[in-house]
Structures are given as C-alpha cells and as structure tokens.
N, C-alpha and C positions, 0 to 999 in steps of 0.2 A: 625107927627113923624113916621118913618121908624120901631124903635124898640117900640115897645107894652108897655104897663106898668105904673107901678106907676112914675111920671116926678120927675125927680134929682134935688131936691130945697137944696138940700144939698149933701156933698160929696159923691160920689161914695167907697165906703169904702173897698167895695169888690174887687174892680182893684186898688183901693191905695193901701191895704195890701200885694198884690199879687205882685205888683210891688216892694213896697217897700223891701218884703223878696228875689226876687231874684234881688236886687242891682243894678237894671238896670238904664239907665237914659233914660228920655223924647224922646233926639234926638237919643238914640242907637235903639228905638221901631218906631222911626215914620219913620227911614233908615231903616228900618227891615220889615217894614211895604210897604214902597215904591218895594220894591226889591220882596218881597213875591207875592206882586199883579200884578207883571209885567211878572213873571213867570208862575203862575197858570192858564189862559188861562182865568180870569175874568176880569172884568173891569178896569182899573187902579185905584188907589188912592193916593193921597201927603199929606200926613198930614204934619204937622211939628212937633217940640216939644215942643211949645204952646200950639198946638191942643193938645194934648196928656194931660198937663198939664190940659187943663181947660177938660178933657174927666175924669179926677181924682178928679176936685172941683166940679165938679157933673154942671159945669155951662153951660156944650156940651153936647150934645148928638152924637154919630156916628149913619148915616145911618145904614142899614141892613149891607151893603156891607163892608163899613169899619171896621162893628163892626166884622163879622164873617174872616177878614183879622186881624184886634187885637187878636182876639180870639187865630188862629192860628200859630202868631206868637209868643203870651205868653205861646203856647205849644209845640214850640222848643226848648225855655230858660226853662221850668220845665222838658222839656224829657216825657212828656204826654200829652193827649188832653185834650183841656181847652175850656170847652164848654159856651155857654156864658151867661146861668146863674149862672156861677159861677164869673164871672164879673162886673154882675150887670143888666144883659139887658137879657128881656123875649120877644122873638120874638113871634106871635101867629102864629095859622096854617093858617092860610091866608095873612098875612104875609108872610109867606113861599111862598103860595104859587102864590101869585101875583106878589112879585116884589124881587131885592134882587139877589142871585147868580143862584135862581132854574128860575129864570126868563129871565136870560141870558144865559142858557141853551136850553131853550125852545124858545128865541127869532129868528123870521125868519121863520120858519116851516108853518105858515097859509097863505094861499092864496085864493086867490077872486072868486077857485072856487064854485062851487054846491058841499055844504056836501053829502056824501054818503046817499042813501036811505033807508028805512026798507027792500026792495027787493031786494035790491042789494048784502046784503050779504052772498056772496058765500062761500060756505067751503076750497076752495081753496083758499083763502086769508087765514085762519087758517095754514093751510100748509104751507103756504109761509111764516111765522110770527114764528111758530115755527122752519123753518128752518135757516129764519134771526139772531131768537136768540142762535140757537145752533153754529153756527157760529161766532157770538158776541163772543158768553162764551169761544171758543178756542181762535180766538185774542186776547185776553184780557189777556186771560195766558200765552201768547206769549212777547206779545207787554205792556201789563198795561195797564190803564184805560183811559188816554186820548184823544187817535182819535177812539176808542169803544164810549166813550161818546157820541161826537160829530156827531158820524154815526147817534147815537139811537134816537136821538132827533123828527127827524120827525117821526120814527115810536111811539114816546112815543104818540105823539099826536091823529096819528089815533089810535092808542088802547084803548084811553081813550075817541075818538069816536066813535067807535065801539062797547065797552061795554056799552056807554050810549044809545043805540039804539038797540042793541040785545036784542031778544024778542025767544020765542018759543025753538025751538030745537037748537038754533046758541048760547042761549045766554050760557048755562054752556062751549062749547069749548073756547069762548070768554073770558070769565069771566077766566078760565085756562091758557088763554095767558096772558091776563091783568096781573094778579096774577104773570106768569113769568118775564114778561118784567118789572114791579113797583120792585119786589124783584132784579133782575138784576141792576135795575136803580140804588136800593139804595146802591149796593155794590159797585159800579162804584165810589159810591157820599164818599162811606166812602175809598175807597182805592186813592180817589182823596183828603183827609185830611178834608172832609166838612161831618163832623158828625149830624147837624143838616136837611141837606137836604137828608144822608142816611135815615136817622128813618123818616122824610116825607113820601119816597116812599115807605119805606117798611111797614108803618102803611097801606099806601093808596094796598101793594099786602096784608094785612092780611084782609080787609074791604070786597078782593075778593072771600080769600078763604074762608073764616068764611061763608059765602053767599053760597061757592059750597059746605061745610063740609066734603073739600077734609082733612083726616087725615096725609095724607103724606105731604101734601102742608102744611096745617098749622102745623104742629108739625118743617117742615124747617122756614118759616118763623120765628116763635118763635124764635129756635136758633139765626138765623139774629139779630131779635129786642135784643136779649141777646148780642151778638158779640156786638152792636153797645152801648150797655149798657157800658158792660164794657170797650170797647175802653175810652170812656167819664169819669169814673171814679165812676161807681156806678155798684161796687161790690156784694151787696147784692142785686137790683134790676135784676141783671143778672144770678146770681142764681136760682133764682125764675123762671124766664122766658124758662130758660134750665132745669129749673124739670118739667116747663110745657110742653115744648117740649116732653118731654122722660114720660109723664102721660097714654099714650097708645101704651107701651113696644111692647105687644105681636102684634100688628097691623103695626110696621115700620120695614121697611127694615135694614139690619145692617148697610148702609153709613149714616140713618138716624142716629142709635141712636149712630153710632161714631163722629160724628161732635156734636152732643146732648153731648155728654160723655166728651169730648175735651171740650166743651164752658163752662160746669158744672168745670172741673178742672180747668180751666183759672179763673173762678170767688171764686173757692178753694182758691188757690194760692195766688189773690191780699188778700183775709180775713186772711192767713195766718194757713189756714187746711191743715196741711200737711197729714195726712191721709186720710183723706178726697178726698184732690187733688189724692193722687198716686193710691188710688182705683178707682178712674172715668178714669185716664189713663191707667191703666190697662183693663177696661172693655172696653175704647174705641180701645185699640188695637186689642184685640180679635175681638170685630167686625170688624174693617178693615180688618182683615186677610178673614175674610169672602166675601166681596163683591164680587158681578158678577160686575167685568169694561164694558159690552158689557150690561149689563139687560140696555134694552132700556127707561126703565122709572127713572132711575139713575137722580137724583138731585144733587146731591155734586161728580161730577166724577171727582172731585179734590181729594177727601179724599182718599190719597192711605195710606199705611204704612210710608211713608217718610213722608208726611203729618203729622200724628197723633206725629211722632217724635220729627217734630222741633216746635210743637205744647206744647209737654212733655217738650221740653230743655227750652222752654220761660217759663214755668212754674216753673222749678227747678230753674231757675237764678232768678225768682220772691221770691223764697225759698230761695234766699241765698245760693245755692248749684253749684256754677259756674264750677265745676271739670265734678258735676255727667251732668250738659246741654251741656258742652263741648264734652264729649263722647257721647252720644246725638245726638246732632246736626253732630257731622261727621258720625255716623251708616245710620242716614236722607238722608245726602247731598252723601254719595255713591252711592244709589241708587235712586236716584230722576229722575223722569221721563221728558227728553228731552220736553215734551209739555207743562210743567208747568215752564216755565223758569221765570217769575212774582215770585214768591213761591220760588224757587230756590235760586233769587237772595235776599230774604229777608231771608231766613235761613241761607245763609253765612253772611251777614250782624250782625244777630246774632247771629252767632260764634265767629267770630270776637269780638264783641264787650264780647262775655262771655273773650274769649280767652284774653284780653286786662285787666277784672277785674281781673281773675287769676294769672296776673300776664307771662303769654307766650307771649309774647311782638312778637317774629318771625314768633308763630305761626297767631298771630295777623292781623300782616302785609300783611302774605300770605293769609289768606283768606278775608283780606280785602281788596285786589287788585282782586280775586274773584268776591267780591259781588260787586264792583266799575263797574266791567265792565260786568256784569251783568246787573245791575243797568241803564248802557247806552243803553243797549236793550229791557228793560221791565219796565219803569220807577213806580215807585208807592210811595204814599204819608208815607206807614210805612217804607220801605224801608230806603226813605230821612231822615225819622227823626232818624233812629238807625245810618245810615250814618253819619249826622251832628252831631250828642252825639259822633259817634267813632272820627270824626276828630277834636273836643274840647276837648277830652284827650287826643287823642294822640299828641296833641300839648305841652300838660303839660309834658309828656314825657323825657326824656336822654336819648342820643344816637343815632345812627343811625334808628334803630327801627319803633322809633316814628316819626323822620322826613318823612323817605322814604312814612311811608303811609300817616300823613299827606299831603305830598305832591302828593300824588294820589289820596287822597279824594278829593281835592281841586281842582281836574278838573271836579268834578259832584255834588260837593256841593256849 
C-alpha cells in the first residue's frame, strides 16, 4: 500500500463525514479531482465516482498521489487545508520520501555519472549554491513557485550529496546551504498547496540547523514548521512552535522576531485571542520598522511593513473584524514593494474577498480584478484558493457587481 497505516476493514468515517457535511457528491470530487491533477504539474489521476464511493467504505484505498489530490481538493470545498490525517490516511516519512508527489519532483536529476568525491569539494560550489538560491528566492516572488520548483530539483539533489559527504572544515558551510535550500524547498512545496511534502523539507533544513546550532537558522525555521502548522489547521501546535522560535529574543535579529511575532498572532487569531493576537502584531510591527533591507545575512527579506500588514488584516478577518482588515490591507497594498509581486497579489486577493464579506461589493470587484491579474503573473496555491472562495460568492451575488468579477475570476480560476 502507497498510504501507511492501520488497513480500512471498515468505513473511512473520517472522509465520509467530511464529505458528507459539505454536501458534495462522488462524481463532483472525482471531476474535481481529475482537473486539479491535471493543472498542478503532478501526475495525473481519474478516479471516478465509484472510486470515491468505495475510498468512503473504507473498501479502497488511494495511492500516495491520489490521496494528497483528494486531500487538496476537500480543501477548496472547506476554504482550508485538508491535510490527510484528517481523512483518514497516515503517510510515513519514507513514504514521503520515496515515492508519491516529493518523488516526481526529484525524478530525472540522477545520472550515470561518478558522484563527487571527499576532495573535490571546493568552496566555490558554496558560493555558487548560495548564490543559486538567492536568486531562487527573488523569482519566486516574482513569478511563484512553480518553474523555482522545477529549477531546484537537481540542485536539491547534490545538496543532499554534499552534505552526506562533507567532512572537516566544508562540512558547517554545507550543512548552511543544505539547511537553506530544504527550508526553501519546503516553502515552495506549501505555496504549491502540498502541505505535507512542505514540513518534509523543512523537518529535513531543521535536522541541519539543530547539527550547526545556527540560532538564527533555527529560530527561522521553527517559524516555517509553525507557518505550515497552522496553514493545516493545528492552531495550538503552531503557537508553540512560534514561542519557540522567539525563546532567544535578545540573540535574533528584528525580521527574525517579526515574522516570529506575525506567525505567533496568526496562530492567536485562528484560537480566537484577540488580545493576545493584536499585541504579537504590534510587536511585530515595531520590529519591521527596524530592519536593515541590505544586512546581508537577512532571512525573511520579504518581511517589510506591507508584509506584517496584510499579515495583521488576515488576522482581523479571522476576528471577525472585516472593516478594521480592509483598511488594513489597502495601508499594505499602497506601499508594497514592486519585487514582491507573489505577496502582492495574495493581499488583494484578500481585500477583496474581506471587501466582499463587508458587504462593498464595487470595492470588491475592483481589487478583485487586481489580484486576478496579479495572480496571472505570480501564480501560487494561497492565492487560488482565496480566488476560488471569492468567485463562489460572488456567484451568489445580484447585480452587476458580482457578475463582472465573477466573470473575471473565471478566466484564472
């Protein structure tokens, strides 16, 4: 079997209930399923709605691949990510990491020749590795994550040969890059909508830093494992992981402990601490106001102030506060920086859709033809899914309003 676990001798009760509350039918999940895998740059699949049916009497099982294709597209139809033990199906880490979606990522890259030697490694591949990935990390917030992916593949490979044979004086800068490139990788794996193969990599950049007892490195990483915590829907796990990040205040830099501060009130918010939440955004502001953009050892040179804002307004609408995120997100989206156009186009995205609960239906439209065509230039998997939420209400909609953008959404959704 593909998925791990105790075997389905009886119903799946977990993806029947889950189904059965949002209303959906067999054949609308296995069309939804076909269409999702045929866009996402992985394998294709066809189930039907049979398949589907006996995946609920527990008399199927899905592969890896199918399953984490179910998964993500039960987390269109709830507006969140639907990870897939909450399904029913426990992938293990060798599972992960052998076969599956991380395995068609990595497929193709190895060749017949002579692996690198212990002598061979020169510090000038460091260089070169570091400067690959800094390069990555702008296209990516340019473009989004999926031809960045694709680049990274072969160098994921030699990194993770290179740190298995780094020895002496090569091995901590190695171990430094590894550490970069696995937390890169994982970010890539969650802004591409595949939450399970994000926290892969990025356990596999904390196994590096923990080994360098880089405190800067690992107190980022943490955050990450937090980020991807709570994307997934475990609130209090990501807490935790964000008070562990921010454990060695007076040692990190302030983009550290702002994106720490940020991750801390995003995991406020979904538990419903409203105080809680607005003093971690507050504190994260203050620190962003402080960063050096040019300090060359910068981790998060995303984290600008527009950042920490449309950061705050997901928060507030998580609050139930759509008026105070909407003002918010436009202070954000003024000044947002030209190189972050990824991040751009998901803070209009969720304008819009704030702008839409409030009830400003015009203003709605207009920043949702924004983030639409945003969206065509920097694609990414949060973006789509705040997209497809806005163009399923605005369908419900009267009036011109809601058509027009419907019908704009529906050339990228």
């Amino acid at each position: 079997m593909n998925i791990t676990g105790r075997e389905l001798t009886r119903p799946n009760e977990q993806l029947d209930q889950l189904i059965t509350r949002l209303g959906i039918g067999n054949k609308t999940i296995a069309r939804k399923m076909v269409e999702y895998s045929q866009a996402d740059g992985g394998d294709p699949v066809s189930p039907g709605g049979s398949t589907i049916g006996r995946y609920r009497s527990g008399t199927h099982r899905p592969n890896t691949r199918s399953a984490e294709v179910l998964a993500a597209v039960l987390g269109e139809f709830t507006g969140r990510p639907v990870g897939l033990a909450e399904i029913g199906y426990q992938p293990d880490d060798s599972e992960l990491r052998g076969s599956g979606r991380l395995q068609t990522r990595l497929a193709g890259v190895r060749t017949g020749l002579m692996p690198l030697g212990f002598d061979t490694i020169d510090p000038a591949i460091v260089d070169h590795l570091q400067f690959l990935l800094a390069e990555h990390v702008r296209m990516d917030a340019l473009t989004g994550p999926r031809y960045v992916l694709e680049a990274l593949r072969g160098e994921l490979t030699l990194v993770e040969e290179l740190c298995g044979k780094a020895r002496g004086r090569m091995r901590e800068p190695l171990l430094e890059v590894g550490a970069r490139f696995n937390e890169f990788a994982g970010w890539l794996f969650q802004d591409s909508g595949d939450l399970e193969a994000a926290m892969y990599w990025t356990n596999t950049a904390m196994d590096y830093a923990e080994e360098l007892g880089d405190t800067h490195l690992t107190s980022y990483v943490l955050m990450r494992k937090s980020n991807i915590a709570t994307d997934r829907g475990f609130a209090a796990k990501g807490m935790g992981l964000a008070n562990a990040a921010l454990r060695r205040w007076d040692e990190l830099t302030p983009e550290l402990r702002a994106v720490a501060l940020r991750q801390l009130a995003n995991a406020h918010a979904m538990l419903g601490d409203v105080d809680d939440c607005r003093n971690a955004l507050d504190k994260a502001m203050a620190e962003a106001l402080e960063i050096d953009s040019d300090s060359p050892g910068n981790l998060a040179k995303y984290c600008t102030p527009s950042y920490i804002e449309m950061e705050a307004a997901h928060s507030w609408v998580r609050l139930g506060e759509p008026m105070r995120a909407i003002e918010t997100y436009g202070s954000g989206l003024a000044n947002w920086p030209a190189s972050q156009r990824r991040d751009q186009g998901l803070c209009a995205a969720r304008m819009a859709s704030a702008c839409l609960g409030a009830g400003e239906f015009e203003e709605a439209k207009r920043i949702g033809e924004q983030a639409a065509a945003l969206f065509r230039s920097a694609p990414s998997a949060r973006s789509l899914s705040v997209l497809r939420d806005l163009s399923k209400r605005a369908g419900a909609l009267r009036g011109n309003a809601g058509s027009e953008l419907k019908a704009t959404l529906s050339q990228v959704v």
